[in-house]
C-alpha positions, 0 to 999 in steps of 0.5 A: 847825782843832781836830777839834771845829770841824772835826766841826761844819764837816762837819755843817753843811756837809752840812746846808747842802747836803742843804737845796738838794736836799730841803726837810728830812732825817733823822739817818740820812740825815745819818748815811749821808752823814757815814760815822757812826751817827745817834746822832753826828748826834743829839748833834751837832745838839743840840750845835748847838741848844745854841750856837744 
């Protein structure tokens, strides 16, 4: 799996997750939770939108 594909599995992933805990959360907890700076996660959930 190429790192792009790889990037996006975790953050799914973790969005996936974060959902049966909470009803909605917050790039910067998303951030925390990835080791990465909320900028990352704006970009990433974007990207996500983007490819609907």
């Amino acid at each position: 799996m190429n790192k792009i594909k790889s990037r996006t599995s975790n953050y799914l992933k973790t969005i996936y997750e974060t959902s049966y805990t909470q009803r909605w959360t917050c790039n910067k907890q998303l951030a925390t939770m990835l080791g990465v700076l909320p900028g990352s996660v704006t970009e990433a959930v974007n990207r996500l939108i983007s490819q609907n």
